[in-house]
Structure formats: C-alpha cells, structure tokens
C-alpha positions as CSV (number, residue, x, y, z in Angstrom):
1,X,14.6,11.9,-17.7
2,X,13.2,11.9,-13.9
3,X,9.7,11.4,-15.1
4,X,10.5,8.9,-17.1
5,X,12.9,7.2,-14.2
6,X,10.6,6.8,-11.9
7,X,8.4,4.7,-14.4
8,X,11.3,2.5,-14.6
9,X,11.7,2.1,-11.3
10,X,8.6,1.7,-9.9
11,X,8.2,-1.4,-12.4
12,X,11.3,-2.9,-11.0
13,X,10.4,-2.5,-7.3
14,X,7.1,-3.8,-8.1
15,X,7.3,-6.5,-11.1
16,X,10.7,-7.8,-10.2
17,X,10.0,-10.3,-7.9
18,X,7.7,-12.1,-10.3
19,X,11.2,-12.6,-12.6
20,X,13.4,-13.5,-9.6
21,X,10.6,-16.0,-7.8
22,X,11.0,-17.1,-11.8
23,X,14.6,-17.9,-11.7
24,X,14.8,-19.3,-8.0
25,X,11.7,-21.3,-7.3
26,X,10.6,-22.4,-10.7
27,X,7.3,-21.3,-12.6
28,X,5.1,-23.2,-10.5
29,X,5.1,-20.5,-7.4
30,X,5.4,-18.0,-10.3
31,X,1.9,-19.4,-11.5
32,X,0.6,-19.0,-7.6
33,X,2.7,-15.3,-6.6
34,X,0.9,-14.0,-10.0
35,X,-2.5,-14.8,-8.9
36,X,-1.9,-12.5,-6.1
37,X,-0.2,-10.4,-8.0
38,X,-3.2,-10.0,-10.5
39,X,-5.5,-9.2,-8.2
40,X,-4.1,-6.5,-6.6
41,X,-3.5,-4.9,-10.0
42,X,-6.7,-4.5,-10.3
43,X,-7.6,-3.3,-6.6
44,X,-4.9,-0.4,-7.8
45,X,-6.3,0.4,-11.1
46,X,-9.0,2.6,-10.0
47,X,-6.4,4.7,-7.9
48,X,-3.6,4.7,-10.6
49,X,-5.8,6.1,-12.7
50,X,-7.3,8.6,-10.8
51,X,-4.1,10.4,-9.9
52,X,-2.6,10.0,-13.1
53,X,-5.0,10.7,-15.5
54,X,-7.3,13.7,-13.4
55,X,-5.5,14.6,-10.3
56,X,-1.9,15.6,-11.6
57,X,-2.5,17.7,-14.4
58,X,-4.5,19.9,-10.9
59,X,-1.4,19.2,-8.7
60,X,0.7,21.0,-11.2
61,X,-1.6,24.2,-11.2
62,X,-1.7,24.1,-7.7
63,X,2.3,24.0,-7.2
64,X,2.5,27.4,-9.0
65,X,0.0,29.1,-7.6
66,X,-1.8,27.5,-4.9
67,X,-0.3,26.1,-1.7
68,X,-3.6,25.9,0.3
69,X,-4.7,23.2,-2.2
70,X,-1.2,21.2,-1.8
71,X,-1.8,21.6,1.6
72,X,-4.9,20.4,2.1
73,X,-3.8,17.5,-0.8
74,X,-0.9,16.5,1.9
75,X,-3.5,17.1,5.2
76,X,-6.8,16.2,4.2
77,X,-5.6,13.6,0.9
78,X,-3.6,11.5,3.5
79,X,-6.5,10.7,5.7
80,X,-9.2,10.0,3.1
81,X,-6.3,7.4,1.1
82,X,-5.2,5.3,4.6
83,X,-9.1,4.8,5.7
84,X,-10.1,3.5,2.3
85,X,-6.3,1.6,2.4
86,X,-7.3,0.0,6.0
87,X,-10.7,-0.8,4.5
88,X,-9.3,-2.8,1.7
89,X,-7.0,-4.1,3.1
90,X,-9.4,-5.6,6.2
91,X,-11.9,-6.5,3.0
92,X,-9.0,-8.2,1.1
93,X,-7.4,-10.1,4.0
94,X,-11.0,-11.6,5.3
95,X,-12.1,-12.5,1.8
96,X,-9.0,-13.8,0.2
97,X,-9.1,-17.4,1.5
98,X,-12.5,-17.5,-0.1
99,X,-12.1,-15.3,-3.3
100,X,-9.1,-16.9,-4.8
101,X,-10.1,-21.0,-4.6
102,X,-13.4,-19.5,-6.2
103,X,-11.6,-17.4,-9.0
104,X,-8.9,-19.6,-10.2
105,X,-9.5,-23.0,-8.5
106,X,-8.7,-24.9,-5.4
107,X,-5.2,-25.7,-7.2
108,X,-4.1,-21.7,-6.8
109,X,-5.6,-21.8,-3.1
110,X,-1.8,-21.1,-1.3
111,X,-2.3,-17.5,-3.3
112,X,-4.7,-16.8,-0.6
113,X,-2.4,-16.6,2.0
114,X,0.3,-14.5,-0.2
115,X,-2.7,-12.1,-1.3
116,X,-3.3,-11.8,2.3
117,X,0.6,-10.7,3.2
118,X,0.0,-8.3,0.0
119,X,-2.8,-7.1,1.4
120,X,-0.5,-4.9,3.8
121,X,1.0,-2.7,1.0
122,X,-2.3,-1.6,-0.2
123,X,-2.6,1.7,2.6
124,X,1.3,2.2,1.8
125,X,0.7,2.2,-1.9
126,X,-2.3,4.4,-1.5
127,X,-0.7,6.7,0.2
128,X,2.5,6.5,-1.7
129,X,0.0,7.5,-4.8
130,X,-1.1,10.7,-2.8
131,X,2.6,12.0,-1.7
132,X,4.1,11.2,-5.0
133,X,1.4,13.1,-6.9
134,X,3.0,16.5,-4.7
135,X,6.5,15.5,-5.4
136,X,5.8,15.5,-9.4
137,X,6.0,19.1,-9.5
138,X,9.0,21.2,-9.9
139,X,12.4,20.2,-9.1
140,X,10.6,17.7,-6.6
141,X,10.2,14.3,-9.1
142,X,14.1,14.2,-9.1
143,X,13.7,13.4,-5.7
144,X,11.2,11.2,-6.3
145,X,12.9,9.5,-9.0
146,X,15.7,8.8,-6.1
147,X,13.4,7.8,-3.7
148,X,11.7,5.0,-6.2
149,X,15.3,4.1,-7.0
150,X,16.3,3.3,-3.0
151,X,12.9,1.2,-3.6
152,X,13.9,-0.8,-6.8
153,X,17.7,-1.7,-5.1
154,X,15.8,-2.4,-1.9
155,X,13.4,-4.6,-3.6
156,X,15.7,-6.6,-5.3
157,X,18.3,-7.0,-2.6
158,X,15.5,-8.0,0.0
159,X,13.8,-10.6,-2.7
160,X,16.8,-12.3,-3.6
161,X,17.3,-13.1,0.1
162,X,14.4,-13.5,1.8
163,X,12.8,-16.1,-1.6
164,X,16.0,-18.1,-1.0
165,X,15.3,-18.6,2.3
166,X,11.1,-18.6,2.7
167,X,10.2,-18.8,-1.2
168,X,6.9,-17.1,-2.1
169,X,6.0,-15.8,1.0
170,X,9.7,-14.3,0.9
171,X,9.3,-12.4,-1.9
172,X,5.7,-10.8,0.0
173,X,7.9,-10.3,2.7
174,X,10.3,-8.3,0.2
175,X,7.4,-6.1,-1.0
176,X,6.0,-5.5,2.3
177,X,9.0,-3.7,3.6
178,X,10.4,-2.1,-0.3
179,X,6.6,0.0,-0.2
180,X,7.0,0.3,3.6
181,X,10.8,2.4,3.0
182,X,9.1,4.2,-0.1
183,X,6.3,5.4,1.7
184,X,8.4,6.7,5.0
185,X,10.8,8.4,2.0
186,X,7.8,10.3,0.4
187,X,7.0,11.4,3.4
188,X,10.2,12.8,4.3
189,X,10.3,14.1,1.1
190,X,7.2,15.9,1.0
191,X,7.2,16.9,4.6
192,X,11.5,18.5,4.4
193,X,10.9,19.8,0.6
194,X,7.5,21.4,-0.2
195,X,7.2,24.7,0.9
196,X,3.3,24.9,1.4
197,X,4.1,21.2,3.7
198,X,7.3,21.5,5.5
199,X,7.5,21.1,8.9
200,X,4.1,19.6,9.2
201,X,2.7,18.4,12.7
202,X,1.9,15.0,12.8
203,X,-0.4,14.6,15.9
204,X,-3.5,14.6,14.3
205,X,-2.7,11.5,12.0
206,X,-2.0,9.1,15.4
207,X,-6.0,7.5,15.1
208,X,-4.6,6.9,12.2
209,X,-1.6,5.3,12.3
210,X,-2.4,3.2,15.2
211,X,-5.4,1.8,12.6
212,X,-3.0,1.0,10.4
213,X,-0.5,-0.7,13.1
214,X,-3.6,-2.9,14.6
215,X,-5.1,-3.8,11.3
216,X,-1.7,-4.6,10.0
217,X,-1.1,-7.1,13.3
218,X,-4.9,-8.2,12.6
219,X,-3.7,-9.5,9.3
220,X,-0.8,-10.8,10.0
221,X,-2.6,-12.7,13.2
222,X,-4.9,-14.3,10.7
223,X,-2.1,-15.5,8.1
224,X,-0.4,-17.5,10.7
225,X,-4.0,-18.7,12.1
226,X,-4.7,-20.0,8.5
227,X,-1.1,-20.7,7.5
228,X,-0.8,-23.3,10.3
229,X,-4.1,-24.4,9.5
230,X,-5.7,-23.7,13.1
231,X,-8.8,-24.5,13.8
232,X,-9.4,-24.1,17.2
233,X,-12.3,-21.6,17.7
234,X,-10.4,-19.6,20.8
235,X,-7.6,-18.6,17.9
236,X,-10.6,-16.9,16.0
237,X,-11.9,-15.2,19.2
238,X,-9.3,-12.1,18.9
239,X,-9.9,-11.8,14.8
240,X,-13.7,-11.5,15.8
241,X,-13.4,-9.4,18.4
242,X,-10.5,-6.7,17.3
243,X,-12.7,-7.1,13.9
244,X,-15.6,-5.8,14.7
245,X,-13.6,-3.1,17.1
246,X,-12.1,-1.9,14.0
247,X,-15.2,-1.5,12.3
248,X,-16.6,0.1,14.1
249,X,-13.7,2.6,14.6
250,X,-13.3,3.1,11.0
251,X,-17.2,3.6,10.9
252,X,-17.1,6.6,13.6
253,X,-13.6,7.7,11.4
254,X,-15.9,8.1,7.9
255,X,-18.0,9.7,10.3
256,X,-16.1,12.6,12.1
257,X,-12.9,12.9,9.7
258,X,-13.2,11.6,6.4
259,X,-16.6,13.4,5.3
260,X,-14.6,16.2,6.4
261,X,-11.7,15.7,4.9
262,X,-13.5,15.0,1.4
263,X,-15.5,18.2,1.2
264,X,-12.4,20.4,2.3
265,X,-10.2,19.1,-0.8
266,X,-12.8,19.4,-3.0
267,X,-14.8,22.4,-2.0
C-alpha cells in the first residue's frame, strides 16, 4: 500500500493542475500549461528512469547492509543532482523563449514564460529523486508516502487559489512551492530517520545552496524582464553579467566537487 501511495500521489501533486487549469480557465491555457508541461516530461525522463529502473533495486542492498553507500548516496548524490539541476535549469530558462515558438509555433509562445517559472522545480525534483530513492527502503516509504501526500493536498489547495487569481502562471506558482515543501520534507526525512544519515552537517552544501538561491532569482529576474516585454539593454546587463558569473562558478564546481563526488559513489 505505501509503494503504491506514493505513485498516486505524486501524479496528483504533479498532473493535477493540468485538470484544475481545465476546469477554471478553459482548455485554451490548458493547450499552452501542457506545452510546458511536455517538455519537462521529457527533461525528467532520463532521471526517472535512472533511479527507478537501476539505482533502487542498489539502494535496497545497501539499506541492509551497507550504510557507507547510503551515506555517500545522501552526501556525494545531493551535490552531483543540484549542479546538473542548476545547469538545466539555467539551459532551460535561457533557451525557452526560443525553443518553444520553434517547437510548437508562435501561437504556443506564452508557454515560454510558464516553462521558464517551471524551470525552477527541475533542481527540487532532482533532488527530491535522490532522497526519495533512500526513503524507499524499510519502514521509511510510509513516510514518504505521507510526505508526497502533504504534497498532493498542498498542490491542490495552492492551485485552486493562486489559478483563480493569476491563471496559468498561478498554477507554476502552485508547483513551484508543492516541490519546494516536498523537497525540505525529504530532507527532514532522510536527515531525522536514516540511521547511516541522521544528524548530518550541512555546511558543506552552502556553495550550493546559494547557487541554487541566485540562479533561482536569475530566472525569476528574466521572466519579469520578458514578461513585461522590456527591452531596454541596461535590464539585460545583470542577466549577462550574474550569467556568465554562474558559469563560471558551476565550471570551477564540476571541477573541484562534482568529479569528486561522482567517482566516490561509484568507486
């Protein structure tokens, strides 16, 4: 029952909007939220699959008789799955406005800017797909099953409020935050109730984090730039410049950490 539960609710917390932007804004902004929608299905097929189809069936062995490993998945895991997360997301974001008029038409170009508010979730989804491979194991996918739960009510309370009062980009809005609670609640899941993870210290993940926070505040910069339709070339100064800053952080990051972090999981 919990394994199959938190199928369920994932599908709610992550498909429902597409019904409820259905019932309250008509099948026209379903038509544009689903070309978004699409297109980061497929940015989380490779992933999905990965930890589904190769990685659990390890995570199991390892939560009977190998802590070190689950360790390591938690530690070293973490990193590798927010830099490629921050990478997408940064590719996604800059290349949306030109991706989707050039995939499905100029007609389905306002799904640029909603794929570009999605494009936020994608390190919280990754990273949601690395702590909830640890919390399959033992007693701990009951918890999980609750956490993804929280996420589904969450979801659909946030959506029904925030599309009734900014439509589409509402119901981004909604997903945004729903993947941002499940995320904090697999962490606090995996870091209070695995024994080989509890109590972990979480000063070497700040780079991180504050990668996350100013790419995230990148993005959301650039929406409003193109949302509003600015085209002033001093509003595209701080893009270019905390752009190629990030770059060339994440490029010294590959460098120093996540080569590192790659060869100690899988060595």
């Amino acid at each position: 029952l919990p394994y199959g539960s938190t199928i369920v609710f994932y599908s709610i917390y992550f498909q429902s909007n597409i019904f409820i932007i259905g019932l309250m804004s008509g099948e026209e902004s379903v038509a544009l939220y689903n070309v978004a929608f699409t297109i980061l299905n497929v940015i989380y097929l490779f992933p999905t699959t990965f930890y589904q189809s190769y990685l659990i069936p390890k995570v199991h062995r390892w939560g009977e008789n190998n802590e070190e490993k689950m360790s390591l998945l938690f530690k070293q895991g973490s990193k590798i799955v927010l830099t490629i997360g921050i990478i997408i997301m940064l590719a996604v974001a800059g290349c949306a406005s030109f991706v989707v008029p050039l995939l499905f038409g100029e007609r389905y170009a306002e799904a640029s800017l909603i794929l570009m508010l999605l494009s936020i979730t994608i390190p919280f989804r990754l990273l949601c797909n690395n702590l909830g491979s640890i919390l399959v194991t033992e007693k701990h996918v009951v918890k999980k099953a609750y956490y993804q739960m929280t996420g589904a009510i969450v979801s659909i309370v946030l959506n029904v409020v925030f599309i009734n009062i900014w439509g589409i980009y509402g119901a981004a809005l909604a997903t945004i935050i729903t993947e941002f609670i499940v995320m904090l609640l697999f962490i606090i899941g995996v870091n209070s109730y695995v024994p080989a993870i509890k109590n972990h210290k979480w000063k070497n993940t700040k780079k991180f984090t504050n990668l996350l926070l100013v790419t995230t505040l990148l993005v959301v910069y650039y929406f409003y730039v193109l949302s509003n339709n600015v085209t002033s070339f001093e509003f595209f100064i701080p893009i270019l410049v905390i752009g190629l800053v990030l770059i060339y952080s994440l490029v010294k990051l590959i460098k120093n950490d996540l080569i590192v972090s790659v060869k100690k999981l899988l060595l």
